[in-house]
N, C-alpha and C positions, 0 to 999 in steps of 0.2 A: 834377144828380143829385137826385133824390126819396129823401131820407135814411131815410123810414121806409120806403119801398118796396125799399130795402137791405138795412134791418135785416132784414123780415118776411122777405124770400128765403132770410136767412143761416140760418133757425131750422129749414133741414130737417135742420142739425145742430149748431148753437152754442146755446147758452143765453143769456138773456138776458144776462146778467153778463160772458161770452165775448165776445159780439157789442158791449157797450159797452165794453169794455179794447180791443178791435182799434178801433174805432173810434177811439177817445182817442189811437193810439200815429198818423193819420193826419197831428194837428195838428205832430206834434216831429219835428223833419230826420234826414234819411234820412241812413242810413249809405253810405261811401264804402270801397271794396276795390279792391286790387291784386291779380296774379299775376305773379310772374318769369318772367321767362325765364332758365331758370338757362344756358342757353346765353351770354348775353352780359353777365350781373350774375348777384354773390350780396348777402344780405340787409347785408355789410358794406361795402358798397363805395355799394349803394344811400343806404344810411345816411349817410353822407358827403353829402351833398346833401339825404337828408331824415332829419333824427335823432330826429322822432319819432314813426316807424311803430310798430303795435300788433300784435305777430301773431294771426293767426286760431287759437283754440284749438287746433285741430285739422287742419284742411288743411295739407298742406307748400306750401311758396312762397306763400301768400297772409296779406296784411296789411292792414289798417285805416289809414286816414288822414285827416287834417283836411282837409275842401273848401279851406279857406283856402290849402293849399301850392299849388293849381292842377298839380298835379301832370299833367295833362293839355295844357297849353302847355309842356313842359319840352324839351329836345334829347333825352333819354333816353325819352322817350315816343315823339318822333316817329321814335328810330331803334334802337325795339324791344326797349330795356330791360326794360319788363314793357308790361301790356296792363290794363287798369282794366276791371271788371265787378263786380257785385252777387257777394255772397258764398255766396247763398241757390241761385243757378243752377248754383253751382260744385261744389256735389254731386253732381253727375249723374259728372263727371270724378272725382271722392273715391272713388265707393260703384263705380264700374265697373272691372273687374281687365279689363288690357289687352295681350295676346298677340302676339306681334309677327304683323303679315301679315293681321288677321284685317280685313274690310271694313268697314266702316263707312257708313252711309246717314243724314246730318244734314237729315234731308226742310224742315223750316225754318229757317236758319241765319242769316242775315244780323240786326245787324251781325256777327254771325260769335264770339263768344265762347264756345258751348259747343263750336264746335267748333277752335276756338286749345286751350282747354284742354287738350282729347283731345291734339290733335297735340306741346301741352307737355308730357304725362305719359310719350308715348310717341311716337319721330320715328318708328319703325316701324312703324305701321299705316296702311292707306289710309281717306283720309275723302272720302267726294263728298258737299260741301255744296250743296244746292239755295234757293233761293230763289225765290218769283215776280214780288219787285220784283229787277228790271234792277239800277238807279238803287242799292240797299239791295246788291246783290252787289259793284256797283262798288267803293263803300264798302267791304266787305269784304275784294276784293284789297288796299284800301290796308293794313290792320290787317295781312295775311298776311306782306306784300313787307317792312314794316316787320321783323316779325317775323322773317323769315330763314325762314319755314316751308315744306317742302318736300314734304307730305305729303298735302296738300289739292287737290282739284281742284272747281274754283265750278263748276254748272249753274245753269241757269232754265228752270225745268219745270213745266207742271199735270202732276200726277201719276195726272191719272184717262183724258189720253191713251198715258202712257208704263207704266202699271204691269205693265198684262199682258206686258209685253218681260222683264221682270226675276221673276218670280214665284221666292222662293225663292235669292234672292239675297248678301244680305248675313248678314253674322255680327251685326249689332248695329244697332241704326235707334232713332237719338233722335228723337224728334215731340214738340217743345218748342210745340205748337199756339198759333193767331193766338187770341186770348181778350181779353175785354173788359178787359182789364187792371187789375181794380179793385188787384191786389196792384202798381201803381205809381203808387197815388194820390199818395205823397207828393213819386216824382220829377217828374207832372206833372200840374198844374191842369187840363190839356185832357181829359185821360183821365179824370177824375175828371169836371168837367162833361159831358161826355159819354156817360158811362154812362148804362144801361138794362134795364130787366128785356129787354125786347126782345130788344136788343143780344146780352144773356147767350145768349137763347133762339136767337137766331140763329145764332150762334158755335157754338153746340151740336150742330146739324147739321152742319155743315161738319167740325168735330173727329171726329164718329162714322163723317165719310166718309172723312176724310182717315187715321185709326186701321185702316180696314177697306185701305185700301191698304198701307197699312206691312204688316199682317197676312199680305198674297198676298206682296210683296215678300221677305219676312224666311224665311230658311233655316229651315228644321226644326231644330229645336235653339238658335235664335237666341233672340237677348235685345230686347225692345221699352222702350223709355224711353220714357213720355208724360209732359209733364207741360206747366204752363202757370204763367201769375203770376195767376192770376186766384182769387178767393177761392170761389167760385158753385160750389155742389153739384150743378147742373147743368153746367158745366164740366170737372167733375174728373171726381168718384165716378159720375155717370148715365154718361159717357161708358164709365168702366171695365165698370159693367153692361154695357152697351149690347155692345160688340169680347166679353165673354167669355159671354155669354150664346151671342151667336152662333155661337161656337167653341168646343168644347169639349177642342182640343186648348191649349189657353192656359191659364197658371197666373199669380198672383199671386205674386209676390217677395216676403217678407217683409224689409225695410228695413232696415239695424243702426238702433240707439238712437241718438240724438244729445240733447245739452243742448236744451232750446227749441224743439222739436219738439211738434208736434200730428197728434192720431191721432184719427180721427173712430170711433166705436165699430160700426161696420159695416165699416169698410175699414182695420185695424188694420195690414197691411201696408205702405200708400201715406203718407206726409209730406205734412203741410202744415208751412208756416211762416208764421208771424204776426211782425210787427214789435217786436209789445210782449212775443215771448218768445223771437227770435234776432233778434240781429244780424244783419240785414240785409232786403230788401226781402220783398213777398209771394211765395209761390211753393208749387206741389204738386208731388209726386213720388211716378210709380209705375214698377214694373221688373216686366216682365212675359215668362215666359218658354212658347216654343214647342213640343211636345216633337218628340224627335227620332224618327219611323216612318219616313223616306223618303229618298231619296239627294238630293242638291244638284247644283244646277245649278254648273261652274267653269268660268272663263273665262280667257283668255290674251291678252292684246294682244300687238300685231306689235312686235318691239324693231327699232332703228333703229342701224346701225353708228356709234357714238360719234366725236366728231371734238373734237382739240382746238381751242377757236376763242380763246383765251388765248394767250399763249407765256409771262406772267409767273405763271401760277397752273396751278396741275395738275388738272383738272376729270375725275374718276373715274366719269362717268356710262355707263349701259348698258342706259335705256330712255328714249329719247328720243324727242319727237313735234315733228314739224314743222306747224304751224295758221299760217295768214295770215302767213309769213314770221318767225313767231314759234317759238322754239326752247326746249322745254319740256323737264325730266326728269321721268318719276313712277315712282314702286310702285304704282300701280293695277294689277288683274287682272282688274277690270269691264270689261266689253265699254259701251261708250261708244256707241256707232253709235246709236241711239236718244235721247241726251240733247241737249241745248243745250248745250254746253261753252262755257264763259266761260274758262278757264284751266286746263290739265294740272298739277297740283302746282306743278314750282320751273320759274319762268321765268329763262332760261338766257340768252336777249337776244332779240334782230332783227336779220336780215338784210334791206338794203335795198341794190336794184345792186350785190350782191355784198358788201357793205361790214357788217361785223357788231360790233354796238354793245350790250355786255355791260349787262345788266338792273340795276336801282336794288334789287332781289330777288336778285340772286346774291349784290352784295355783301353783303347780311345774311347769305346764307346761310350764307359761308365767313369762317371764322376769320381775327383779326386779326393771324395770327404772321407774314403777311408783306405788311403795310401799311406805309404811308407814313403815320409816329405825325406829328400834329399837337400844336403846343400849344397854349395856349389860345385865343392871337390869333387864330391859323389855323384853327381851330374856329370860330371868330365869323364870320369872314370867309368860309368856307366854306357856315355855314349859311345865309347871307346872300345867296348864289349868285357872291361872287368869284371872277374867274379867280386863281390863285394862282400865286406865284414856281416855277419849277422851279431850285430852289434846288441841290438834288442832282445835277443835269445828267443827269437820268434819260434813257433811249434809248426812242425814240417810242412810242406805245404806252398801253394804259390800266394806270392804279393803281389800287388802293382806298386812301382815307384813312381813318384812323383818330382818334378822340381815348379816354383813357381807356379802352384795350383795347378798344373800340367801334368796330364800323366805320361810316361814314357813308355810304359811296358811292363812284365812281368817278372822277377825272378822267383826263384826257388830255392826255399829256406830247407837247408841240411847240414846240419850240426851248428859248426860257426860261420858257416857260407851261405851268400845269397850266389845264386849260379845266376847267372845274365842270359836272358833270351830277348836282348833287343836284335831287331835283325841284320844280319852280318853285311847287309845293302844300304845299310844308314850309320854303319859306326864308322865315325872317324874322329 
């Protein structure tokens, strides 16, 4: 990176003295956040393992904590106790009031944390996350399944062959856009060396096209979230020029206040964040709304007669979708025909020869009240991928195991054995 080729770019709206404090705060480490799942931990019981988390002023469920706890190799991580992301992107979820039922369009999603959040604040709304890395979505079902979330459905889409299928669609479309990420300089050297005025200027077309799709997408009356990590007033603010010039049905949102916020004197409604005056990484944020003149397109999917595939759990679903032998529940009411479907919400199992093999994602899903509690031992040796005693004399058939009112997973009771189907990507 060409540091004064930086600076000079920053100055279409920082001051010199602005532009050397952001600069300064790139050298000192970067902060580290949680969010719970208040679904399967509260902040007392987390604490018990880590005792000294910091809460977030203001966000519910999110807290601060020391890289040193590794908090990210932990059993409660891998089986969806909370989910680790920047605290700065976690506003998008804070400032959005959340209706039950209403759509949701996460056009860049993966590794998938603005839209866990969504689905954390509210298990009631549908979210179709898109991505166009494969590879980055994969990734994403992991974090979901972990999570127990049920309310998400992954695509992989260009959205400039699928847009016109949807015009006028969703109630709400975050576009958290691809940006040269200067606002993650501190979490990585690569992105820092790599930067470029170029880079910026490039990015920059691609955001005002990929802004102009969310636009045709987005219902009459809906809400647009853009926002990016990048620090470049060609990134943020031209891009906002750019979508509302050419619309003049779009409005600008004005933001609540926060501690540590930055407001650029042209666009007094949109957030930036700066490192050296919020805790947490870089980041822009604007809310932008449609008005409402014209009727909405709504949609229905086909429901599918419900079956119990359980005998030990009572599974109360009543839209279910059947993809590659795979057994899905959603609340979706997007007509799908059109997208790449990587996953319908809650994956429910697979059938293979008849033979159906409950998902590593249901057990997240459903509550621990009637697991097979493990103790500590058995927690170890589980995560580890042991077959386990069927100490119980349990009658054939799958369990879920539990430790610490947590579920982990599924095994399978045959004769004196529970067989372990924790996934062979999380035992260690």
């Amino acid at each position: 990176m060409d540091l004064q080729i930086f600076k000079n770019h920053l100055l279409k709206y920082l001051s010199n003295d602005e532009i050397n404090n952001l600069i300064e705060s790139f050298d000192k480490e970067e902060n580290h956040s949680l969010i719970i799942n208040p679904k399967k931990i509260n902040i007392d019981k987390l604490e018990k393992y880590f005792p000294n988390l910091e809460n977030h002023p203001f966000i519910k469920n999110v807290y601060y904590f020391n890289k040193s706890n590794e908090l990210g190799k932990h059993f409660l991580f891998d089986n969806g106790a909370y989910y680790i992301m920047d605290a700065s992107s976690l506003l998008i979820s804070h400032f959005l009031k959340l209706e039950d039922n209403v759509n949701i369009l996460d056009m860049c999603s993966a590794p998938g944390g603005k839209s866990i959040s969504l689905a954390l604040k509210n298990p009631n709304i549908n979210i179709i996350s898109n991505d166009l890395s494969f590879k980055r979505l994969l990734e994403m079902e992991k974090n979901i399944e972990r999570l127990g979330l049920s309310n998400i459905t992954l695509i992989n889409n260009d959205f400039k062959n699928v847009f016109q299928y949807y015009k006028n669609s969703f109630d709400i479309i975050v576009l958290d856009a691809p940006c040269s990420g200067s606002g993650m300089f501190r979490k990585n050297d690569l992105v820092k060396e790599d930067w470029s005025l170029n880079k910026v200027l490039s990015l920059a077309k691609t955001q005002k096209e990929l802004i102009e799709y969310a636009y045709y997408m987005l219902k009459n009356g809906g809400l647009l979230v853009y926002s990016t990590c990048s620090f470049s007033y060609e990134e943020n603010e031209e891009v906002l020029i750019s979508i509302l010039n050419n619309h003049d049905d779009l409005k600008l949102i004005d933001l609540p206040h926060i501690d540590g916020e930055y407001r650029s004197k042209n666009f007094k409604e949109a957030i930036h964040l700066f490192p050296n005056l919020y805790k947490g990484e870089g980041f822009f944020l604007s809310f932008i709304r449609k008005s409402n003149n014209e009727n909405n397109k709504t949609f229905k999917i086909k429901n599918i007669k419900p079956k119990q595939y359980l005998s030990n759990y009572t599974l109360n679903f009543n839209n279910e979708i059947i993809s590659k032998n795979k057994i899905y529940n959603t609340n979706n009411t997007i007509d799908l025909s059109h997208f790449n479907v990587i996953k319908y919400g809650l994956e429910i199992g697979e059938i293979n020869k008849n033979i159906f093999t409950p998902s590593f994602h249901l057990a997240h899903y459903l509550d621990s009240t009637n697991s097979i509690k493990l103790n500590e031992e058995e927690k170890n040796q589980y995560i580890h991928g042991d077959t386990l005693i069927n100490k119980n004399n349990l009658k054939s058939g799958y369990y879920i195991v539990s430790y610490d009112g947590i579920n982990l997973g599924f095994v399978k009771a045959t004769n004196n054995q529970l067989k372990n189907f924790y996934p062979k990507g999380l035992r260690h």
